[in-house]
One Martini backbone bead per residue (centre of mass of N, CA, C, O) as a GRO file, in nm:
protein
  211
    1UNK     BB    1   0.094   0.037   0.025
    2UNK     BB    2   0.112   0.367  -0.030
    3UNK     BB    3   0.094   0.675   0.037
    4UNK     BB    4  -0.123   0.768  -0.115
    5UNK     BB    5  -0.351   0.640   0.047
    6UNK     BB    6  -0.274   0.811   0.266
    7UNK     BB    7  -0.444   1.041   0.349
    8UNK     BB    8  -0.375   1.431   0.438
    9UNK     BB    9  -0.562   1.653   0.638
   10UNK     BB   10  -0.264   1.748   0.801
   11UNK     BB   11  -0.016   2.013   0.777
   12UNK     BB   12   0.266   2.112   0.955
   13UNK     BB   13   0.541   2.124   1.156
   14UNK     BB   14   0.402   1.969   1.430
   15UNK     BB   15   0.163   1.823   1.256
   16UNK     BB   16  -0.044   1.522   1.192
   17UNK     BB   17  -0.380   1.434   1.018
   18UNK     BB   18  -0.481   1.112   0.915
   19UNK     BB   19  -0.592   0.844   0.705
   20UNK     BB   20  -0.638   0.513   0.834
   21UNK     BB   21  -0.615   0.218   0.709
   22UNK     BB   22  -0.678  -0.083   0.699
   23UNK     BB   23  -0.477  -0.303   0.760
   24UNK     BB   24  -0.308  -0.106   0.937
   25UNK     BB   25  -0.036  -0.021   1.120
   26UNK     BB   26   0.057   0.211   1.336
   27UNK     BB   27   0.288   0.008   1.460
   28UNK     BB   28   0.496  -0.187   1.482
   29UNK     BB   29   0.579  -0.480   1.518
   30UNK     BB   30   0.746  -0.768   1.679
   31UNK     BB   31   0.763  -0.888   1.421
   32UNK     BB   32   0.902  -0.879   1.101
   33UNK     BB   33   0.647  -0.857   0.937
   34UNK     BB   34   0.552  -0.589   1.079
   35UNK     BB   35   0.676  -0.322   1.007
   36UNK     BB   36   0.457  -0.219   0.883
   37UNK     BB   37   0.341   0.109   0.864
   38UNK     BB   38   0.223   0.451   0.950
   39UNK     BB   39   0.451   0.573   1.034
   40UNK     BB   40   0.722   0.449   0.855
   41UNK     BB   41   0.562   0.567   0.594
   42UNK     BB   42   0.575   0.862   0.682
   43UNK     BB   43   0.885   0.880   0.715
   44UNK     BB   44   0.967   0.768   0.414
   45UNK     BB   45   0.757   1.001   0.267
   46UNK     BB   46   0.824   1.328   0.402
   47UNK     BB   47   0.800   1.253   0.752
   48UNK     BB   48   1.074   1.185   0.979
   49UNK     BB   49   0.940   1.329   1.254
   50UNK     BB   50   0.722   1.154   1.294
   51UNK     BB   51   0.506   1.046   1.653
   52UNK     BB   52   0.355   0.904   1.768
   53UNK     BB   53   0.071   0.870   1.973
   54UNK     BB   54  -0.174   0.728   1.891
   55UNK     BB   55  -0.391   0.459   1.858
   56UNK     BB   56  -0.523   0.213   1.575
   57UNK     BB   57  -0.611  -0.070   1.483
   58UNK     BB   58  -0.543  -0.267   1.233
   59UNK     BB   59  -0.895  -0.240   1.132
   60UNK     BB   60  -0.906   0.065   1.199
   61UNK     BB   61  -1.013   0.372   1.090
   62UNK     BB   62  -0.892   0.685   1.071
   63UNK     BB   63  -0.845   0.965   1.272
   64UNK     BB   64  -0.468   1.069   1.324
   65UNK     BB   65  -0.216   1.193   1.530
   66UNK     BB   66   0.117   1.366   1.492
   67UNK     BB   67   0.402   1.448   1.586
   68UNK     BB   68   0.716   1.691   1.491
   69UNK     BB   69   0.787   1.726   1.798
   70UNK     BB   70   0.802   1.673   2.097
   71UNK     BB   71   0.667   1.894   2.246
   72UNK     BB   72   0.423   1.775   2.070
   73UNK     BB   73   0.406   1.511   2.206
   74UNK     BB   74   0.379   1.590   2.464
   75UNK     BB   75   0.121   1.761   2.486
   76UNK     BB   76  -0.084   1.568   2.320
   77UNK     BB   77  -0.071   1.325   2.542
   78UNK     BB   78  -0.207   1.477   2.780
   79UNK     BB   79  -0.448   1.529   2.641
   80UNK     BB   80  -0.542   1.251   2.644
   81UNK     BB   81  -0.492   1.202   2.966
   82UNK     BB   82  -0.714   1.437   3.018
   83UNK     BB   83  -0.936   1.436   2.822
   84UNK     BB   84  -0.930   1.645   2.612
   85UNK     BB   85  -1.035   1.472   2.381
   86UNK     BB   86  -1.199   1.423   2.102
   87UNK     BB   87  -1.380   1.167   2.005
   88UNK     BB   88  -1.506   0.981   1.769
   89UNK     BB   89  -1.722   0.689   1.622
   90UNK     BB   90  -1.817   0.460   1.367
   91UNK     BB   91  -2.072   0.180   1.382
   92UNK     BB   92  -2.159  -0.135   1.313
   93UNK     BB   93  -2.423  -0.306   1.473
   94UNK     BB   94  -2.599  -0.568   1.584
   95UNK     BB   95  -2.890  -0.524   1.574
   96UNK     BB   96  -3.139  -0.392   1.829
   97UNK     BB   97  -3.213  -0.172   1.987
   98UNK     BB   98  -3.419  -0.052   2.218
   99UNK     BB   99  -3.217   0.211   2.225
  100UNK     BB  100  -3.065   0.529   2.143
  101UNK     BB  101  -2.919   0.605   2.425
  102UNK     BB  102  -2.605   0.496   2.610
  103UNK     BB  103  -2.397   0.312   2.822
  104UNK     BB  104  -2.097   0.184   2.920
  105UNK     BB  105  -1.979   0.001   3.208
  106UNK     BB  106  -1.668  -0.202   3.183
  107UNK     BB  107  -1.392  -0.358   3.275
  108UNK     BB  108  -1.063  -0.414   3.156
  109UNK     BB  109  -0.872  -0.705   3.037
  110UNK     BB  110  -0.609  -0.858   2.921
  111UNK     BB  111  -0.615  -1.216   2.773
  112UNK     BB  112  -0.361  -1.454   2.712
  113UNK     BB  113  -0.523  -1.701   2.621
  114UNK     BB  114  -0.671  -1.479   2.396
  115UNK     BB  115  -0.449  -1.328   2.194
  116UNK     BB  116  -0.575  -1.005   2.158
  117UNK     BB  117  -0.770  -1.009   2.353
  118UNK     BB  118  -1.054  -0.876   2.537
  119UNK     BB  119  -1.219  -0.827   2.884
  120UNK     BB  120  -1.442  -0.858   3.136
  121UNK     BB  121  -1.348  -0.751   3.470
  122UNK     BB  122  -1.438  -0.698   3.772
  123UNK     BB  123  -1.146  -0.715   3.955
  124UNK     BB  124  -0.888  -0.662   3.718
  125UNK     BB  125  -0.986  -0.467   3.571
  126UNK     BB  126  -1.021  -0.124   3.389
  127UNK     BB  127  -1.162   0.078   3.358
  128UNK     BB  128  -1.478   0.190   3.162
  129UNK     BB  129  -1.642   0.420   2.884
  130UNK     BB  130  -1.921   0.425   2.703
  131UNK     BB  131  -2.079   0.599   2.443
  132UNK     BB  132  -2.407   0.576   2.287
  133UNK     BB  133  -2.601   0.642   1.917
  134UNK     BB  134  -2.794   0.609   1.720
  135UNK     BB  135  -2.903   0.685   1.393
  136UNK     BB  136  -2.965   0.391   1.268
  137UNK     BB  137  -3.212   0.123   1.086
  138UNK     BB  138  -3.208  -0.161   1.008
  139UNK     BB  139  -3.241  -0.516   0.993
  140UNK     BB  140  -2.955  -0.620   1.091
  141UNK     BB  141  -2.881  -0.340   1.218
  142UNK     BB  142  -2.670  -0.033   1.357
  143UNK     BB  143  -2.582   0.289   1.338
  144UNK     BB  144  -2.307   0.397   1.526
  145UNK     BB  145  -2.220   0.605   1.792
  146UNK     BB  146  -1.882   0.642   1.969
  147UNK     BB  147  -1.804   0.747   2.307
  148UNK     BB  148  -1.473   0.730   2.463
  149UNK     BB  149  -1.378   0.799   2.803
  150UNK     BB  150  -1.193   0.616   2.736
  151UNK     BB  151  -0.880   0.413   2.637
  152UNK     BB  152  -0.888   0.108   2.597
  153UNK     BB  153  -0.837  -0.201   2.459
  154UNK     BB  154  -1.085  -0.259   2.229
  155UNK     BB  155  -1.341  -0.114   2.395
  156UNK     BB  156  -1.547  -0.121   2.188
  157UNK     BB  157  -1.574  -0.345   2.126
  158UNK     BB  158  -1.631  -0.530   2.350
  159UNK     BB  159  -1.893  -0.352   2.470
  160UNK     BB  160  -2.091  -0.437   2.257
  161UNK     BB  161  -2.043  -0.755   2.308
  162UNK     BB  162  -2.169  -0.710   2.627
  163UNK     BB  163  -2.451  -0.606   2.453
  164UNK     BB  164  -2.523  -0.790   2.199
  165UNK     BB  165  -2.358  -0.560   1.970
  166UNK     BB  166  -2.136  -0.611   1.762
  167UNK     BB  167  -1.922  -0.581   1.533
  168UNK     BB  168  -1.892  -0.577   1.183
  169UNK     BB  169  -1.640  -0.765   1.122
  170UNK     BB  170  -1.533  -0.889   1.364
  171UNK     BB  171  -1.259  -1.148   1.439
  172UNK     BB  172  -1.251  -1.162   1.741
  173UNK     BB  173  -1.630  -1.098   1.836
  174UNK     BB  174  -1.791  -1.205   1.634
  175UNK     BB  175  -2.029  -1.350   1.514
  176UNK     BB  176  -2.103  -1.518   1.227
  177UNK     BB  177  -2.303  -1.319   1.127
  178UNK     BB  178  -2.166  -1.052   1.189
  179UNK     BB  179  -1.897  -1.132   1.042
  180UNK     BB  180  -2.063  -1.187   0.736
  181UNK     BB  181  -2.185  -0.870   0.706
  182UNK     BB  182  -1.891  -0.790   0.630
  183UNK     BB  183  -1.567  -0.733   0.499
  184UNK     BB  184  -1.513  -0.569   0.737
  185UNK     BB  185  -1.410  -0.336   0.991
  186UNK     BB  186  -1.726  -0.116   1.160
  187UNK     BB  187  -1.445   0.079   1.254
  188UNK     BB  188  -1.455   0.461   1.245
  189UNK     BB  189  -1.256   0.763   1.288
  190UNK     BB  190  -1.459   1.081   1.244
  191UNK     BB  191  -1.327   1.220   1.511
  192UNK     BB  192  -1.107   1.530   1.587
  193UNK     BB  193  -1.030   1.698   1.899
  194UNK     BB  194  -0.813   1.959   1.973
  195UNK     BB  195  -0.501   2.140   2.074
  196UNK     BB  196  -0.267   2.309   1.955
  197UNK     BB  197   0.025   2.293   2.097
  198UNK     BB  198   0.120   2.566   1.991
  199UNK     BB  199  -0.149   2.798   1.922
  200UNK     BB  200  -0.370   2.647   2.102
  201UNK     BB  201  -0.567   2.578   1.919
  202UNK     BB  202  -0.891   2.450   1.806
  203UNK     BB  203  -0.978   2.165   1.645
  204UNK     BB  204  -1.159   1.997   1.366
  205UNK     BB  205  -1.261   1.664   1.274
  206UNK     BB  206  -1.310   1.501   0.979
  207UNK     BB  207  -1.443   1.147   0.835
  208UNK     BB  208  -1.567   0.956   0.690
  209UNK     BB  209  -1.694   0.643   0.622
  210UNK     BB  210  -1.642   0.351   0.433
  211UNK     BB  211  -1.963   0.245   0.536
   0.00000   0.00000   0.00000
């Protein structure tokens, strides 16, 4: 996959921010056959200084922002840490809701028996929080907002999963019909707001999702 592929949204001296597509590694992986990825693709071409902040799932596409340099890498991850950014994803999910918006609030933590899943436990977990809200209902899923007040791994599938509306093409989480539903998992970073660490600007970014 070429760098043309990959959207470039925005970009200054300090930050850059791209739509990550699919089936691309935020960071490197630990095996040699992963080395390819979202960073070292942009730092081979003609962005030397990206810094990875935060990533997206290897199937989770959309947009992820990076910056480039230090300082805007310290500030930029605080950010995150305080819970400053504004995330927001779309998702189609299994089934019918009942309601229009609700939160899902269970703990999770990391599976080492079923790696690299991650369960709901609620001895062991590490807090988690989510928000949704129906947007559209069609016959066999419904078009969903997810909006994580937390930030832990797989946090949004887990999550779905636990109330029984998994996400369309999950190969790690969704039952056999969910997961037949969709050729990829339908799950898209479309909102990213955050405030420039150099200009202090508070930005503000949109993605459509590709399904």
């Amino acid at each position: 996959m070429p760098l043309s592929s990959i959207e470039i949204i925005y970009a200054d001296s300090y930050i850059l921010v791209v739509n990550k597509p699919t089936l691309l590694l935020s960071v490197p992986g630990r095996a040699e056959d992963n080395k390819d990825c979202l960073v070292t693709r942009l730092q081979d071409n003609g962005y030397p200084d990206a810094l990875i902040v935060h990533r997206l799932d290897w199937e989770t596409s959309g947009l992820i922002v990076l910056a480039r340099d230090r300082d805007s890498h310290r500030e930029l991850s605080r950010q995150f840490h305080d819970r400053e950014v504004d995330k927001r994803y779309i998702a189609l999910c299994w089934g019918h809701f009942t309601e229009d918006e609700g939160t899902v609030q269970l703990p999770l933590r990391y599976d080492p028996p079923t790696k690299p899943r991650h369960v709901v436990d609620h001895e062991q977990g590490k807090s988690a929080l989510t928000l949704w809200k129906v947007l559209e209902r069609h016959a066999d899923h419904c078009r969903i907002e997810l909006t994580p007040y937390t930030g832990r791994s797989h946090q949004l599938r887990v999550h779905m999963l636990a109330i029984d509306h998994p996400i369309l093409g999950d190969g790690l989480y969704a039952h056999e019909q969910a997961l037949q539903a969709a050729p990829r998992l339908c799950l898209h970073s479309n909102v990213l707001n955050f405030t420039h660490p150099q200009t202090q600007e508070r930005l503000a970014f949109t993605c459509a999702a590709p399904f």
